[in-house]
ZAMARGU-4260 file (C-alpha; in steps of 0.2 Angstrom, whole numbers, plus 5000, padded with zeros to 4 digits):
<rodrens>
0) 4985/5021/5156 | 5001/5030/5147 | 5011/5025/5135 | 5001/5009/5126 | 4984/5018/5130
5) 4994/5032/5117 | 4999/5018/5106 | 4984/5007/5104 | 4972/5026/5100 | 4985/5029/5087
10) 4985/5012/5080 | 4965/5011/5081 | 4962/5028/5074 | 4975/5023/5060 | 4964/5010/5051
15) 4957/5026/5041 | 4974/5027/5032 | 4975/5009/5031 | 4960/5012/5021 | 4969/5024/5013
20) 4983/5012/5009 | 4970/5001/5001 | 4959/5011/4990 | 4972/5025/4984 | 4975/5025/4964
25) 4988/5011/4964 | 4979/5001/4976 | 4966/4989/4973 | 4959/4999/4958 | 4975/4995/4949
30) 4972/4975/4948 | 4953/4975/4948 | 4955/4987/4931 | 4967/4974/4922 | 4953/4960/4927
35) 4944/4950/4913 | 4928/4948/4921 | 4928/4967/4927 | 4934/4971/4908 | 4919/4960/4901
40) 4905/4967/4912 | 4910/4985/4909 | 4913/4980/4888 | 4932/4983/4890 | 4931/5003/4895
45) 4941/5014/4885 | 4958/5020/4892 | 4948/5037/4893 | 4937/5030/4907 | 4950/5017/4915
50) 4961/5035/4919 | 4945/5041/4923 | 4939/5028/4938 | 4960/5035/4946 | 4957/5053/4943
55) 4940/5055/4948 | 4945/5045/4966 | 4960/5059/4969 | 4948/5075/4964 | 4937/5068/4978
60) 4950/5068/4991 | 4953/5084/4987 | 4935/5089/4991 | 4936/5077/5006 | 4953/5088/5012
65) 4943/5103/5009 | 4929/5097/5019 | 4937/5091/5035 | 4945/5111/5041 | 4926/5114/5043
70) 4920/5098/5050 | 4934/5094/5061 | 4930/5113/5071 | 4912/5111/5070 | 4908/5090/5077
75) 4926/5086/5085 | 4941/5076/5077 | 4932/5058/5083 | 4916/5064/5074 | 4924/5069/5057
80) 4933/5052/5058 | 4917/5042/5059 | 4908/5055/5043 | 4924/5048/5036 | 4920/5029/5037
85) 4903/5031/5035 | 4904/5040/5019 | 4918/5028/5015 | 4904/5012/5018 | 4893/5022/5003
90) 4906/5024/4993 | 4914/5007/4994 | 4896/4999/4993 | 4893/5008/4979 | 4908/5001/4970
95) 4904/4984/4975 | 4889/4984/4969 | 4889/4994/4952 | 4882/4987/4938 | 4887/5003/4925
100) 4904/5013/4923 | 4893/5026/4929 | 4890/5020/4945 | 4907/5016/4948 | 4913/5032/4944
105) 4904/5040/4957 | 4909/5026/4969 | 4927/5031/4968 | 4921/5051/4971 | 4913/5046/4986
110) 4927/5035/4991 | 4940/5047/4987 | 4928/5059/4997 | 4930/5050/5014 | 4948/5047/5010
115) 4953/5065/5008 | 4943/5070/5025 | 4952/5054/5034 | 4968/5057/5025 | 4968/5075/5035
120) 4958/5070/5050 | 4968/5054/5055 | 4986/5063/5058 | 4976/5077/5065 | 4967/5069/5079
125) 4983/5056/5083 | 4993/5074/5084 | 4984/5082/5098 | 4982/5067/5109 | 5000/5060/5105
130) 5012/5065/5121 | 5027/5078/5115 | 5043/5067/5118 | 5036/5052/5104 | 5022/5064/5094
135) 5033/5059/5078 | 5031/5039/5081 | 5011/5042/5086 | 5009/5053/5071 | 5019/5042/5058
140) 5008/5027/5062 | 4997/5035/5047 | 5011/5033/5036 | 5014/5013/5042 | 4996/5010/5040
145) 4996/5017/5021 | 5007/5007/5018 | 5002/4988/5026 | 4984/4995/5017 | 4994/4995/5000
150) 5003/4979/5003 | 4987/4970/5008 | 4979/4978/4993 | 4993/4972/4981 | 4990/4953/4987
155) 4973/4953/4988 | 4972/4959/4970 | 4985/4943/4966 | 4975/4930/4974 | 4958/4938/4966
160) 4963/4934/4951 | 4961/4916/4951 | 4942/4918/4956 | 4928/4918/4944 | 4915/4929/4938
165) 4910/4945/4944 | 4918/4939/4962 | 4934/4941/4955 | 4931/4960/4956 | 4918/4963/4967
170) 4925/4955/4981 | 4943/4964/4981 | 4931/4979/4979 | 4917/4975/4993 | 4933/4971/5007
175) 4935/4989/5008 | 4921/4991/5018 | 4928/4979/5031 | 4940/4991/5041 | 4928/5006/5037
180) 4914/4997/5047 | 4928/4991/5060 | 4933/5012/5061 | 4916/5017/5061 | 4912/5006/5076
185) 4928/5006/5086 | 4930/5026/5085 | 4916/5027/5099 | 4926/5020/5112 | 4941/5032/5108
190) 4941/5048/5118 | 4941/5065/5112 | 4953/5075/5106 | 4956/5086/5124 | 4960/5100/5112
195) 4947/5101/5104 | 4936/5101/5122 | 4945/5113/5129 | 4938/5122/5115 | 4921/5119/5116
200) 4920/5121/5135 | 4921/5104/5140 | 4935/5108/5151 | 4932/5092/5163 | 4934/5080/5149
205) 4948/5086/5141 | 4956/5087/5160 | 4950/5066/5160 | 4958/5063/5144 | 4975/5070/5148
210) 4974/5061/5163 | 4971/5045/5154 | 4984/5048/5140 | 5000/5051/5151 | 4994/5039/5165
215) 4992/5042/5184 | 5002/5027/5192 | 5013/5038/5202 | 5011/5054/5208 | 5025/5061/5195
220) 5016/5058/5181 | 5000/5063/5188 | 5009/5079/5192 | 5015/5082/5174 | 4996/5078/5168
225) 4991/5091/5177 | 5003/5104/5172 | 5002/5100/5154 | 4983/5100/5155 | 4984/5118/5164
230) 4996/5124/5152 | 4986/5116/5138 | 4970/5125/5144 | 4978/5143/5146 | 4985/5143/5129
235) 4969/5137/5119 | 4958/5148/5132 | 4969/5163/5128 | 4971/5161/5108 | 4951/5159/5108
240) 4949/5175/5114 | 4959/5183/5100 | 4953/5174/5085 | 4941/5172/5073 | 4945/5156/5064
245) 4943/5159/5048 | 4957/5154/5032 | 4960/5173/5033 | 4969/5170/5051 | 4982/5157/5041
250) 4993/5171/5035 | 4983/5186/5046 | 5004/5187/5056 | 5021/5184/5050 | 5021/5170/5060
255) 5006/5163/5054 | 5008/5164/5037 | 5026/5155/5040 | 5016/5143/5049 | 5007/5140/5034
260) 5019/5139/5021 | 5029/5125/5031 | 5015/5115/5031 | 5009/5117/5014 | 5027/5116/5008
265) 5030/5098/5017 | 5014/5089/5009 | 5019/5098/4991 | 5037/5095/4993 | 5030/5076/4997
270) 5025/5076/4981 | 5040/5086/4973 | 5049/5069/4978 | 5042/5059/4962 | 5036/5046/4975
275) 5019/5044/4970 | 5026/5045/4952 | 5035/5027/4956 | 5019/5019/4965 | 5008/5025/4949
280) 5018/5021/4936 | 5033/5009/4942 | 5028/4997/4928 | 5031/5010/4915 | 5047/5015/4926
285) 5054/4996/4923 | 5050/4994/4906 | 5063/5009/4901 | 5076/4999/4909 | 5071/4985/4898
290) 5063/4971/4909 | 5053/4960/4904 | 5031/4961/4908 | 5035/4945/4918 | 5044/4951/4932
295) 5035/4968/4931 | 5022/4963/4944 | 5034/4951/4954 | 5046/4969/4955 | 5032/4980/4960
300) 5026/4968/4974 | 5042/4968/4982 | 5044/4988/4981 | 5028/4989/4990 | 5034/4981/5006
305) 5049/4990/5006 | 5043/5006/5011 | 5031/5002/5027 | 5046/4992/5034 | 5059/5007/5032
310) 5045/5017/5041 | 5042/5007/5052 | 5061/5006/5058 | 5061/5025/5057 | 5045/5030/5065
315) 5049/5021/5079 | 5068/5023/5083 | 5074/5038/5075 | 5061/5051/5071 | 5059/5057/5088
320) 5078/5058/5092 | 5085/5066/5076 | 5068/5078/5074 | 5058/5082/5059 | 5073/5094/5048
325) 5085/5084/5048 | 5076/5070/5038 | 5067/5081/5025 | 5087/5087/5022 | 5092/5071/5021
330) 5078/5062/5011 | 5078/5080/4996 | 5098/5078/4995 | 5097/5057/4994 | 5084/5059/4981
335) 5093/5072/4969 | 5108/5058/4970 | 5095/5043/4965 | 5084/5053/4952 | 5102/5057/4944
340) 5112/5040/4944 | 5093/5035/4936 | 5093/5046/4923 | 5111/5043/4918 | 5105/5024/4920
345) 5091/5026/4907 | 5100/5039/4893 | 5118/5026/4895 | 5106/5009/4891 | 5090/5015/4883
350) 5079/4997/4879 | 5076/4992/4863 | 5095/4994/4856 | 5094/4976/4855 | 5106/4974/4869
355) 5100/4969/4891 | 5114/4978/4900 | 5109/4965/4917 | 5121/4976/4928 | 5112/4991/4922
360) 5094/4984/4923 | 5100/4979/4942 | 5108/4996/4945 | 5091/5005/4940 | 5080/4993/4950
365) 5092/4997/4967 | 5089/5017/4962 | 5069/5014/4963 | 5070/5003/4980 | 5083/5017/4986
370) 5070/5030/4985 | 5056/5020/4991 | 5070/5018/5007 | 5075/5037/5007 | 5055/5043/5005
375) 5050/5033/5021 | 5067/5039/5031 | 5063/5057/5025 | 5046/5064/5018 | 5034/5048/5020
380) 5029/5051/5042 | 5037/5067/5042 | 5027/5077/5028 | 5011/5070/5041 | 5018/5074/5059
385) 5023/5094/5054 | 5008/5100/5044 | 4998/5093/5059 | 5010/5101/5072 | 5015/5118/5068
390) 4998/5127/5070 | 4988/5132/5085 | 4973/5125/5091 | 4963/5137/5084 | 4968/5135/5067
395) 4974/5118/5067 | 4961/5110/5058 | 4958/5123/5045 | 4979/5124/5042 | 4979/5103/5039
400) 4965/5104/5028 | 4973/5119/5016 | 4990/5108/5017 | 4980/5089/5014 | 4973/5100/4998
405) 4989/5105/4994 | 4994/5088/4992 | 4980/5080/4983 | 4982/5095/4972 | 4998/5092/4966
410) 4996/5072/4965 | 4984/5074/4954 | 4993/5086/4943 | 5009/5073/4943 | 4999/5058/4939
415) 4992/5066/4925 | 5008/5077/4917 | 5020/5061/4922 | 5014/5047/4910 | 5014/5061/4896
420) 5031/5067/4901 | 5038/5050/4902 | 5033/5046/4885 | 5038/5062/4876 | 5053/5064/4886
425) 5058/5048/4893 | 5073/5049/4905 | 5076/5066/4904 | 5058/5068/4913 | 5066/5063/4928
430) 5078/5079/4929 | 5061/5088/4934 | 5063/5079/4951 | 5082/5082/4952 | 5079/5100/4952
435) 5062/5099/4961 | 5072/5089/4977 | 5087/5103/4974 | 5074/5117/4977 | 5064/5110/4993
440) 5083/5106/4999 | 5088/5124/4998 | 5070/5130/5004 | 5070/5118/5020 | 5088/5122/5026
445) 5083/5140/5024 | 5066/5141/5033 | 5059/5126/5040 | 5061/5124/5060 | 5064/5110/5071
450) 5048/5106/5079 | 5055/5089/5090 | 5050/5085/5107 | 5039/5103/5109 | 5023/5104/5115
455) 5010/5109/5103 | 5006/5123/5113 | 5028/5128/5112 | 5024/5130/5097 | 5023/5148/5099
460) 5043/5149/5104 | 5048/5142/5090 | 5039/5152/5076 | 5038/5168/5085 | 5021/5172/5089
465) 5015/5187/5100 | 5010/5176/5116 | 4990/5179/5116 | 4982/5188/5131 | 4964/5185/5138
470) 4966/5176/5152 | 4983/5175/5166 | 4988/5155/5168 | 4985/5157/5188 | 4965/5164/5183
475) 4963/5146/5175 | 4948/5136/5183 | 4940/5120/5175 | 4923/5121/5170 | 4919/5107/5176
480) 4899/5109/5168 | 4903/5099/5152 | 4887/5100/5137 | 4891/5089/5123 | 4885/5100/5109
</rodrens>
């Protein structure tokens, strides 16, 4: 099957972060929250609890991240993905159909819940079936389905508006469960992650798969099947009889533990961008520039499809042939620039001094588009593709999910600290993310590695671990009696 049998698994197994996308904080929850009818059955919720319905959402994707290192060893990548959108059904369902703020509430932990465990399981499982030479395009297709499931989210929320009555909430709400019922179902005709046979002794299977995911329409690429699945099976065969899988074994070496912080540093260092910063609070972001609450939303709709576009372009045509360092360095140096020209923006023609500098206003709007661009050039698919990569088989699953957490960790400290900052401060809160972007500039040229167009199981080579002895690749037979545990 090759190359579309690669692109259409990745696509499929994708609609996880679509749902991602959707439901995140300043997703759909952001419009059904400014709602009259929603407001009027909930007796117009205190600030307190609005802030609490998006803070409760991202302290369950923590748990869900935390989660998914256990279940993605234990049931499979395929089988974590579908306890994803099942618990994504209950939670969505329990939104949809809450008749209390207390309800609700625990609707978005729920949510958030399946969210966190697909956010980590998604890029994961697209990782170990992706083939080397385009694992960046495979993996990035999380990051494109992000954000198509906020774009769809920021019109469906437009055009809910004009319903009435409790629809005008409840549906925007209740259409999340549409692509989780959709992942849930479809998932069961995916195959397995051949890794994660290999692991369990379903060495036929896997064998199948990797057969199935390079293709076998001329004896070249049959031959290169087998190779890589013979090569796949030695590696993972000999690491499994040298570790124990545990969180300890994610810094137990020096290369390990480098492993470790390269993938925790990229999903922090995606947040050191201030990204998620814009996307929560772009609103507030245009109003220090002095524009009016008119064009707010009109702005903000356009920033959202700015981003998938530009990833779109990059995941497909470039990531692969420039690598994964490269970008990062790219994307920490551009922002420093925009976060700064920003700033000066901001302090030079602060509102409400009576005087609209348009240029300004202009200039200022180009600096938040411009790092919308740089994000999904840079941090966006990469941040996925290298905490995914970098670690063995063994401890793959465990070192995504302490990286995923990692992330959720520190966007739910910036979405707190930043509307704070941002009105204490005002524009010299942004200098946090000049110096922030300086620091993972300087950090990444220093340690990070280039990762492109490796083999997973290369991975060795490049961060120096002690090859791992149990079994000599010419020992290697296929088990070919497969139990489906």
């Amino acid at each position: 099957m090759g190359l579309p049998y690669n692109i259409f698994i990745a696509a499929f197994s994708s609609i996880g972060s679509f749902l991602f996308g959707y439901d995140r904080s300043d997703g759909i929850i952001a419009s059904v929250l400014t709602f009259d009818a929603f407001n009027n059955r909930f007796h117009n919720p205190s600030p307190s609890l609005t802030g609490a319905v998006v803070s409760t959402f991202n302290g369950g994707c923590f748990f869900g991240a935390l989660a998914g290192g256990y279940l993605n060893d234990k049931i499979g990548r395929k089988r974590t993905i579908q306890v994803g959108a099942v618990i994504g059904l209950w939670g969505c369902a329990m939104q949809t159909g809450a008749n209390n703020i207390g309800t609700l509430l625990v609707g978005r932990i729920v949510g958030g819940f399946s969210i966190g465990l697909l956010s980590m399981s998604v890029p994961l499982y697209n990782t170990e079936i992706a083939p080397p030479k385009i694992r960046g395009f495979i993996v990035g297709m999380a990051q494109q389905m992000i954000g198509i499931g906020f774009i769809v989210a920021n019109w469906v929320g437009y055009g809910s508006q004009y319903l009435s009555g409790n629809a005008q909430w409840r549906l925007p709400l209740g259409l999340q469960m549409v692509p989780a019922f959709m992942l849930l179902v479809g998932i069961q005709f995916l195959p397995f992650s051949p890794r994660w046979l290999l692991e369990v002794g379903r060495d036929e299977e896997a064998r199948q798969v990797v057969l199935r995911l390079h293709g076998t329409d001329t004896p070249e690429k049959k031959d290169a099947a087998e190779q890589q699945f013979l090569d796949m099976a030695y590696t993972i065969k000999a690491e499994a009889a040298v570790r124990s899988r545990t969180y300890a074994d994610l810094w137990e070496t020096r290369a390990m533990l480098r492993r470790t912080l390269v993938a925790v540093g990229v999903q922090v260092f995606g947040q050191f961008t201030g990204i998620n910063v814009i996307n929560y609070y772009g609103p507030t972001m245009y109003k220090s520039l002095g524009i009016s609450s008119g064009k707010l939303l009109l702005i903000q709709g356009i920033y959202g499809a700015v981003g998938p576009i530009t990833n779109f372009i990059f995941i497909t045509l470039i990531l692969d042939t420039v690598g994964r360092k490269k970008p990062l360095l790219f994307g920490a140096a551009m922002l420093v620039a925009l976060f700064s020209v920003l700033s000066a923006i901001i302090a030079s023609f602060p509102p409400g001094d009576g005087v609209t500098n348009f240029a300004a206003q202009r200039a200022g709007i180009a600096m938040i588009f411009l790092m919308s661009i740089v994000f999904s050039l840079s941090f966006g698919p990469v941040s996925w593709v290298l905490a995914s990569e970098v670690f063995p088989t063994q401890t793959r699953a465990l070192g995504t999910s302490v990286a995923t957490c990692a992330n959720w960790a520190f966007n739910v400290m910036l979405s707190e600290v930043s509307p704070i900052g941002m009105n204490k401060v005002g524009w010299k809160f942004y200098t946090l993310f000049i110096a922030l972007n300086t620091v993972d500039f300087v950090l990444i040229a220093l340690f990070f590695p280039e990762t492109k167009g490796k083999t997973l199981e290369e991975m060795a080579e490049v961060f120096g671990d002690a090859q791992p002895r149990g079994i000599e690749p010419h020992d290697y037979v296929v088990n070919e009696k497969d139990e489906d545990p």
